[in-house]
C-alpha positions as a Markdown table, in Angstrom:
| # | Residue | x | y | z |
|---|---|---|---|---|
| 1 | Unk | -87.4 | -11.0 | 72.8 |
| 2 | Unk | -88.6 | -11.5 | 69.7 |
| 3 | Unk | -85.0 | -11.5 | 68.1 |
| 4 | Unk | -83.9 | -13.8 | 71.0 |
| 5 | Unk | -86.7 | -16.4 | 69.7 |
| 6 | Unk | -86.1 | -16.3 | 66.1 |
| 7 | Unk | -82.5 | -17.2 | 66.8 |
| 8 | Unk | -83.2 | -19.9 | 69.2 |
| 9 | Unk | -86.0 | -21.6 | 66.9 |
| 10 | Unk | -83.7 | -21.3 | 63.9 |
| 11 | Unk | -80.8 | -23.3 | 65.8 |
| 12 | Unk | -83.3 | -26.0 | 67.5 |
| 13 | Unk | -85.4 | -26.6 | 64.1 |
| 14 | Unk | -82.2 | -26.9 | 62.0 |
| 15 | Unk | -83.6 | -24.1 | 59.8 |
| 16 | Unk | -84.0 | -21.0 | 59.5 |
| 17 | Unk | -87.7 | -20.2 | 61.8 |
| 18 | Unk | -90.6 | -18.7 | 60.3 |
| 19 | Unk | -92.8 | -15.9 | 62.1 |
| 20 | Unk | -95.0 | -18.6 | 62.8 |
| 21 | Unk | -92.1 | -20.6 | 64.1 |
| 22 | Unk | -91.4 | -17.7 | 66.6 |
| 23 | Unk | -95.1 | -17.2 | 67.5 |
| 24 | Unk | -95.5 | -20.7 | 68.4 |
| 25 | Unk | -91.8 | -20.4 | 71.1 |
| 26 | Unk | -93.6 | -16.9 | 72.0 |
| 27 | Unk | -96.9 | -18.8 | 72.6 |
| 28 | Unk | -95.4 | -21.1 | 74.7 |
| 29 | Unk | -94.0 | -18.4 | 77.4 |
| 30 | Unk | -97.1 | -17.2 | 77.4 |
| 31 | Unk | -98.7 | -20.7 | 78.7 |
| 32 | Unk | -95.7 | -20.6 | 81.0 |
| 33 | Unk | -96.3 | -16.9 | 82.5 |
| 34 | Unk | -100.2 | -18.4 | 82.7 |
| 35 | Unk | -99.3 | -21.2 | 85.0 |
| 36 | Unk | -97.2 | -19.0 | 86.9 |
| 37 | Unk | -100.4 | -16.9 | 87.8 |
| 38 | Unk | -102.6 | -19.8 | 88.1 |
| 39 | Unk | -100.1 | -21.5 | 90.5 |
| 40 | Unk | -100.1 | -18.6 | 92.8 |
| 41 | Unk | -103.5 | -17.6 | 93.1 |
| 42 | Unk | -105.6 | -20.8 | 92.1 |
| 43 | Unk | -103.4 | -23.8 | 92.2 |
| 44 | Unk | -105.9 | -26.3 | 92.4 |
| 45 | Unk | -107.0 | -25.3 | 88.8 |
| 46 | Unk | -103.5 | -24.8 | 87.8 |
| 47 | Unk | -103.3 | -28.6 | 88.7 |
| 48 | Unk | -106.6 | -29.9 | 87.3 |
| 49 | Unk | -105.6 | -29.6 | 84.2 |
| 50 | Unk | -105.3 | -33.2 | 82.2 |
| 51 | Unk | -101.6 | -34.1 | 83.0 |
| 52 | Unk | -100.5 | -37.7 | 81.9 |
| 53 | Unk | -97.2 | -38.6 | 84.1 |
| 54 | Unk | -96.6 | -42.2 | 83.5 |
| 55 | Unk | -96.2 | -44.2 | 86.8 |
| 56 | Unk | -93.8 | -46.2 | 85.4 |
| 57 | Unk | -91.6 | -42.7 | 85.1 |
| 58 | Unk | -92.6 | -42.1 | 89.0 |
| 59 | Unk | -91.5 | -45.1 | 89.9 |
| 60 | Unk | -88.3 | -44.7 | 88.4 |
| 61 | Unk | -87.8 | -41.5 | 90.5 |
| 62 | Unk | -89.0 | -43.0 | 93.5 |
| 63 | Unk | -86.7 | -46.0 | 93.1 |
| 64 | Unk | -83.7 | -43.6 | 92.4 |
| 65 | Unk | -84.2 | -41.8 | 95.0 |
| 66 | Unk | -84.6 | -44.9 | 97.3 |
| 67 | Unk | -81.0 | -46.3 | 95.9 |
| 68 | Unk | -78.9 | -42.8 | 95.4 |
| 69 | Unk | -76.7 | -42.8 | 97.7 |
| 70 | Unk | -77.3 | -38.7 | 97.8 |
| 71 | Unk | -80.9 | -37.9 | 96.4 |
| 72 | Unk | -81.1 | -37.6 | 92.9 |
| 73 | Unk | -81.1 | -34.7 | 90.4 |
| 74 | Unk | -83.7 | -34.0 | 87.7 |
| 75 | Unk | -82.5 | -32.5 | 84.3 |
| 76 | Unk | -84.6 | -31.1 | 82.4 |
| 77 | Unk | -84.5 | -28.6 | 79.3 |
| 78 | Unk | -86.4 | -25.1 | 78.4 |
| 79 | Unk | -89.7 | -26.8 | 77.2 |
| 80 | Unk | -93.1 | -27.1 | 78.6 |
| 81 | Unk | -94.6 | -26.9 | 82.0 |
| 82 | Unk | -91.6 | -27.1 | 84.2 |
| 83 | Unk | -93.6 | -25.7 | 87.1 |
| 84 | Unk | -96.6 | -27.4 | 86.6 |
| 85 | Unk | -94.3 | -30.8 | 86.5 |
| 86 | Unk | -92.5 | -29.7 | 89.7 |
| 87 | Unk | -96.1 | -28.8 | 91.5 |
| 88 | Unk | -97.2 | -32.5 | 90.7 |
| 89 | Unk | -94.2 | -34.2 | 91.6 |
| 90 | Unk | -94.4 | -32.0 | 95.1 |
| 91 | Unk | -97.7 | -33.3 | 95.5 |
| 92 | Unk | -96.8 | -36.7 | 95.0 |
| 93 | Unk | -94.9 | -36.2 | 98.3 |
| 94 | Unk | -91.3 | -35.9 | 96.6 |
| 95 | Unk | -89.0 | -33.5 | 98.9 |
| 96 | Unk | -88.2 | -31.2 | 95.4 |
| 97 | Unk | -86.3 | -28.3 | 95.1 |
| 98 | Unk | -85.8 | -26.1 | 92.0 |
| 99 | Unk | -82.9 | -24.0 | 90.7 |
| 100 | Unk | -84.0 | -20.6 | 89.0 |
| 101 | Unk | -81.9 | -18.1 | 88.0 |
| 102 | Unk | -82.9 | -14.1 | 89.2 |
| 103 | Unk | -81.5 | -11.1 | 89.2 |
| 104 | Unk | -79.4 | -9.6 | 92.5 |
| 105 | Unk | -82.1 | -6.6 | 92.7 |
| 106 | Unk | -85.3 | -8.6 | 91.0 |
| 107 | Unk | -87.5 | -6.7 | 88.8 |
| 108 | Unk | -91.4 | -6.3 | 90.1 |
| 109 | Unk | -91.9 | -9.0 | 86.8 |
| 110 | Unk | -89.3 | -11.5 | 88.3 |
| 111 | Unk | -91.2 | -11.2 | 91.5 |
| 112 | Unk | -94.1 | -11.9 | 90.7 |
| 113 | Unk | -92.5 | -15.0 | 88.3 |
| 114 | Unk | -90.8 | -16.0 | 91.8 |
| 115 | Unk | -94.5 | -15.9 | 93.8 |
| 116 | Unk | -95.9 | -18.7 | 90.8 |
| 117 | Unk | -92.4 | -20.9 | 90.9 |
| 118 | Unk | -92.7 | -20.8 | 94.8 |
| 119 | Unk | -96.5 | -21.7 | 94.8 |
| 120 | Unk | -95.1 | -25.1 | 93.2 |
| 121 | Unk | -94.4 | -25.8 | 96.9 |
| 122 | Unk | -90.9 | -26.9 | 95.9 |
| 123 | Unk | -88.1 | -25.1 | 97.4 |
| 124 | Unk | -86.5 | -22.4 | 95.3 |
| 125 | Unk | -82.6 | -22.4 | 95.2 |
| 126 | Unk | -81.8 | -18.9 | 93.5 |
| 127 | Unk | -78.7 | -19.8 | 91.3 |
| 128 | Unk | -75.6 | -18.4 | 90.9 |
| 129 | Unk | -75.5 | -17.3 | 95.4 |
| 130 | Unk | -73.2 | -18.1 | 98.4 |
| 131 | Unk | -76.4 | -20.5 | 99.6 |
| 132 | Unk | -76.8 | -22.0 | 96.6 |
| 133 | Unk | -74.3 | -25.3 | 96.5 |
| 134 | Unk | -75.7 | -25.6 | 100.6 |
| 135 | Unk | -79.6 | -25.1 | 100.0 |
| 136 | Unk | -78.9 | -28.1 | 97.0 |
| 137 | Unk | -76.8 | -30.2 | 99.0 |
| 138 | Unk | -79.2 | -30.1 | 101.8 |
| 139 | Unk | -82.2 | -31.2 | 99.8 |
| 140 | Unk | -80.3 | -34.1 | 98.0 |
| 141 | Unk | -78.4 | -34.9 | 101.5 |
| 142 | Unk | -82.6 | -35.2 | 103.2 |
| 143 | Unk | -83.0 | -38.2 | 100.4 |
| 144 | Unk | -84.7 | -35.0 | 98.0 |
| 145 | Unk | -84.8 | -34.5 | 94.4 |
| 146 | Unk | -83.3 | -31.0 | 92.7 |
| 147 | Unk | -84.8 | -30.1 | 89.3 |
| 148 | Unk | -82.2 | -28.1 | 87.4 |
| 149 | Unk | -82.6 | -26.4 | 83.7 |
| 150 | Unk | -79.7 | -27.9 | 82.5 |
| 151 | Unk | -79.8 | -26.6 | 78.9 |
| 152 | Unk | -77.8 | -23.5 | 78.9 |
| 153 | Unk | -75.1 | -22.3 | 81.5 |
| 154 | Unk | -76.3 | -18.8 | 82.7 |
| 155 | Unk | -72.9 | -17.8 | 84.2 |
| 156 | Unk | -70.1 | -15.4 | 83.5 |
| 157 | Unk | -68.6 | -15.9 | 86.0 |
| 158 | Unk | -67.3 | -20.1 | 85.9 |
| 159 | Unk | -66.5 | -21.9 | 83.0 |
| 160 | Unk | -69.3 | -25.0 | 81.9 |
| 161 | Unk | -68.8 | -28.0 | 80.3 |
| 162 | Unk | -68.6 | -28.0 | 76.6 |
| 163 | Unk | -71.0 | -30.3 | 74.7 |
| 164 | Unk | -71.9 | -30.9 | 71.3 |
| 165 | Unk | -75.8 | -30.7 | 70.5 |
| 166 | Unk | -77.8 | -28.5 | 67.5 |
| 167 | Unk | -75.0 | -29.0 | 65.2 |
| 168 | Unk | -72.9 | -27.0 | 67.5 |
| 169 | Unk | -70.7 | -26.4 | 70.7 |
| 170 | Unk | -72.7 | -25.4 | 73.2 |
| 171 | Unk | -72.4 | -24.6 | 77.5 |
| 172 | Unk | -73.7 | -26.7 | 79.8 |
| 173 | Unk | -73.8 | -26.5 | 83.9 |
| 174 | Unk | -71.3 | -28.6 | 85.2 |
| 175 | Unk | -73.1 | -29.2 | 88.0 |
| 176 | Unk | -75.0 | -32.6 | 87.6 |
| 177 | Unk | -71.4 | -34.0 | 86.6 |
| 178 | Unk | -70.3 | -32.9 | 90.1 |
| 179 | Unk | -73.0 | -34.4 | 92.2 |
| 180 | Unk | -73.4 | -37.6 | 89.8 |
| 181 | Unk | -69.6 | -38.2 | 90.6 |
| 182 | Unk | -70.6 | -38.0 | 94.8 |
| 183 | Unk | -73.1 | -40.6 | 94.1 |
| 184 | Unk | -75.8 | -38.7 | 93.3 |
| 185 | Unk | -78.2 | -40.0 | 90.6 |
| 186 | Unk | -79.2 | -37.7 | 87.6 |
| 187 | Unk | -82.4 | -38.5 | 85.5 |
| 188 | Unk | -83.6 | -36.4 | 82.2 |
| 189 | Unk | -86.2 | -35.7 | 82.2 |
| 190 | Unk | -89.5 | -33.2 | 80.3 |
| 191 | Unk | -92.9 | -31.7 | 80.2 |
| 192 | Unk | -94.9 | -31.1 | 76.8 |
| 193 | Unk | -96.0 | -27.9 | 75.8 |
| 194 | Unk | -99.0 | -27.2 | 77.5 |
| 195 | Unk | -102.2 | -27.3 | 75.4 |
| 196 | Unk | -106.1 | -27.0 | 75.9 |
| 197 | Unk | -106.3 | -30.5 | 76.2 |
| 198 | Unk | -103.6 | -30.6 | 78.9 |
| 199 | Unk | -100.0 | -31.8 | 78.5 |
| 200 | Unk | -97.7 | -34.6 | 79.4 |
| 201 | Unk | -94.6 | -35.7 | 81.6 |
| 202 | Unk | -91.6 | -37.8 | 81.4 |
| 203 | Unk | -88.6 | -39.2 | 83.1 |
| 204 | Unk | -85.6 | -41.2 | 81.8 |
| 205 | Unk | -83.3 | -43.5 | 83.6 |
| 206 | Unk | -80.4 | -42.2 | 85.4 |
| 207 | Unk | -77.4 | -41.8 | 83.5 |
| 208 | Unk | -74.6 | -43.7 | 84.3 |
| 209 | Unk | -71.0 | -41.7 | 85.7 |
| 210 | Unk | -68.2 | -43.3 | 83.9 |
| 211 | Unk | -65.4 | -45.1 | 85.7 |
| 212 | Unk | -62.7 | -42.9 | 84.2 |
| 213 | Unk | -59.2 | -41.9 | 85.7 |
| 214 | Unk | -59.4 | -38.4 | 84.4 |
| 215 | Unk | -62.5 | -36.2 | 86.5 |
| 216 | Unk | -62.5 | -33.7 | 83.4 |
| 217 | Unk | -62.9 | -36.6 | 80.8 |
| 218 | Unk | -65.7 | -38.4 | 83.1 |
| 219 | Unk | -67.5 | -35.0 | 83.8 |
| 220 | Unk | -67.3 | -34.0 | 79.8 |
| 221 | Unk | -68.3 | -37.8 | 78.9 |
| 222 | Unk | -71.2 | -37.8 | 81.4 |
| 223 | Unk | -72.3 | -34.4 | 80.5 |
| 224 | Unk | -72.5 | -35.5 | 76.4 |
| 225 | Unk | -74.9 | -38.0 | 77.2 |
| 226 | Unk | -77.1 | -35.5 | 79.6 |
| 227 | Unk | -77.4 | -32.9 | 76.3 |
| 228 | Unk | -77.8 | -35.6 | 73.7 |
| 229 | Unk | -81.2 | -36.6 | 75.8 |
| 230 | Unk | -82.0 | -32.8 | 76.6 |
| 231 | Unk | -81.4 | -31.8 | 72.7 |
| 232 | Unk | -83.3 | -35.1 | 71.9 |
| 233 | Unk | -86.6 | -33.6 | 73.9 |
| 234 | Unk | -85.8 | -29.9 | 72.2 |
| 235 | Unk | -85.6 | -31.2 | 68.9 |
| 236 | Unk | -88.9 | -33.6 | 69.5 |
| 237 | Unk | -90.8 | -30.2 | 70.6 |
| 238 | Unk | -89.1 | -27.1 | 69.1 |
| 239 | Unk | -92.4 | -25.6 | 69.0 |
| 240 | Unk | -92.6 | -25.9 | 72.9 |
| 241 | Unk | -89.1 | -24.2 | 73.2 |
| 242 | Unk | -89.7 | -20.8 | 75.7 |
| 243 | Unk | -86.0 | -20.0 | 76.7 |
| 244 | Unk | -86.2 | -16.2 | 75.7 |
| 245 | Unk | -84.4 | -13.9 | 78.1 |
| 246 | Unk | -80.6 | -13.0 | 77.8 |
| 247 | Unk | -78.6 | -14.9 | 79.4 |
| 248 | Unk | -74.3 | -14.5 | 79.9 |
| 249 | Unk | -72.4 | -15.9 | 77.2 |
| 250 | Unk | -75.3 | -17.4 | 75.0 |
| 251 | Unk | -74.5 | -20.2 | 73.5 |
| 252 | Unk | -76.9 | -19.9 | 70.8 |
| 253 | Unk | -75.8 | -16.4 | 69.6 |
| 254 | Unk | -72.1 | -17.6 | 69.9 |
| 255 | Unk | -72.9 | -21.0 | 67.6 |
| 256 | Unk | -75.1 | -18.3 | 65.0 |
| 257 | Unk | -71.4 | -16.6 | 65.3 |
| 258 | Unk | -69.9 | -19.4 | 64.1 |
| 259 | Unk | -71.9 | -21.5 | 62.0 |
| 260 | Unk | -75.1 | -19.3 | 60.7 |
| 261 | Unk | -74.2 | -15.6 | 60.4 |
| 262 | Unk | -77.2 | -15.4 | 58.3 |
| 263 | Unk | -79.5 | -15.7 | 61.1 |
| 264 | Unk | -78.0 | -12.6 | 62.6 |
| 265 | Unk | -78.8 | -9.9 | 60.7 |
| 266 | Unk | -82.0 | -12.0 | 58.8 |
| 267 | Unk | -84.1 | -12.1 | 61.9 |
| 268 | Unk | -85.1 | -8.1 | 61.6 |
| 269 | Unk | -85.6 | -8.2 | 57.6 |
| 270 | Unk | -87.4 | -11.8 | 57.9 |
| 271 | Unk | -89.8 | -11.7 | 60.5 |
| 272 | Unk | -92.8 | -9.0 | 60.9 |
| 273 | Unk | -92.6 | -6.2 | 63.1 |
| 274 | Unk | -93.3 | -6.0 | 67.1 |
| 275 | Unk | -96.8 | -4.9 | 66.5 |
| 276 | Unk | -97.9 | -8.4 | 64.3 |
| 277 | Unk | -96.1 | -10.9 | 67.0 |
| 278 | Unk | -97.9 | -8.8 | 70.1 |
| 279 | Unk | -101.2 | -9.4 | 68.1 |
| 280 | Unk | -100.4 | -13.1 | 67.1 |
| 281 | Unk | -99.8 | -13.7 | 71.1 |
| 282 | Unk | -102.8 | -11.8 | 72.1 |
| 283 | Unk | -104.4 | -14.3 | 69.5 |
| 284 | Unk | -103.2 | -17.5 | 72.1 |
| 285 | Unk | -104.0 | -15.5 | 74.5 |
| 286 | Unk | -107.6 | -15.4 | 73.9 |
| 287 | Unk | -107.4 | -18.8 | 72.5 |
| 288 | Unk | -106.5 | -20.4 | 76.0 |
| 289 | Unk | -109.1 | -17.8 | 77.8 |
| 290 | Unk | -111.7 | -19.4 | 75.8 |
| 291 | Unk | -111.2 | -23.0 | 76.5 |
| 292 | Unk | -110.9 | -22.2 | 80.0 |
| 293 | Unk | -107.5 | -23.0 | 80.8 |
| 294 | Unk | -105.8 | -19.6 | 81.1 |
């Protein structure tokens, strides 16, 4: 994990990440694994936390989803409270559904990560299954939004849609290309790292499909602009960047492959060991406990 982090804030900071870089991306799961417990077993003080959504950004959503001719599509990246965003938009009265990725025989952990996304009260769309393209297309076809994590491509199995973001070529799902070219409307959007003080929301205006005679070249085109907003959010809030598991075909090992070999082999000799970064996150740990919000 901790390896997976170093490389991951090294490539989003355009630099190589200090352990304090890496406890800060570590830190941030952690608030994330917290709102996953609060959610499921007090969600009313997951949700009292201060949380500044903008209504002119609901409002956007609202009138996108009024207009889309097939509900509309939230994309947003690995940073911040994506569950806590999703549980206020689903208490706003938004028909949401949320795409998470989990394994075909889930772990006791992914469980219990499954019990705080479902407590959201979105619907959970497990990716990469024979029910996923119908569980999405049902939501979106019932006038619904979808929130997807559109920042990496966990698949091996399909090929994504190549975009350039971090310097680099990375993989991105090709889905939002597909249902923005049906007529359904796809918005960025983010949450802030969570902090003591509470955290904050956005959402962008949909992004345009391009009228192009080539699907490939429209998809590709469409899908640039989608990462050059999501990379935009990362590179605003590296700190608050969580992604941390392994994923199929990483994108940002293959671009440290390419570009920064040094980070591979530097991100044992550079950083301190296990023990320091377990006690640096017990650290946040206790610092959240102690203002009450953990």
């Amino acid at each position: 994990m901790r390896d997976d982090m170093f490389l991951r804030q090294s490539i989003v900071r355009g630099r190589t990440a200090t352990h304090d870089d890496v406890i800060e991306g570590m830190a941030a799961w952690v608030t994330v694994l917290f709102d996953l417990d609060n959610l499921q077993h007090d969600r009313l003080r997951a949700l009292d936390l201060a949380a500044m959504l903008p209504d002119d950004a609901v409002d956007r959503l609202v009138r996108a989803v009024s207009t889309s001719r097939n509900g509309c599509i939230l994309a947003v990246p690995h940073i911040g409270s994506i569950e806590l965003f999703a549980a206020h938009l689903r208490d706003r009265g938004l028909n949401l559904g949320f795409v998470y990725t989990i394994g075909s025989r889930p772990t006791p952990v992914e469980r219990w990560i499954y019990r705080g996304r479902s407590a959201t009260r979105a619907t959970p769309i497990a990716f990469g299954r024979r029910s996923t393209g119908a569980e999405i297309a049902k939501i979106l076809g019932n006038n619904g939004v979808v929130l997807m994590v559109v920042d990496v491509y966990p698949s091996d199995r399909f090929r994504g849609i190549h975009v350039k973001t971090f310097g680099d070529e990375f993989n991105y799902p090709p889905g939002p290309a597909r249902y923005a070219r049906s007529g359904t409307l796809v918005l960025p959007g983010f949450a802030s790292r969570r902090q003591a003080s509470g955290f904050s929301m956005n959402i962008l205006d949909p992004i345009d499909y391009p009228g192009s005679p080539s699907v490939r070249i429209a998809a590709c085109d469409f899908t640039q602009r989608l990462a050059a907003h999501i990379g935009g959010f990362v590179a605003e809030q590296p700190a608050a960047y969580w992604l941390w598991h392994p994923i199929p075909n990483d994108p940002f090992l293959a671009a440290a492959k390419r570009r920064w070999p040094h980070l591979l082999p530097s991100s044992i000799a550079t950083l301190a060991d296990d023990e320091a970064v377990a006690l640096a996150v017990d650290a946040a740990h206790a610092t959240y406990v102690a203002a009450g919000v953990a």
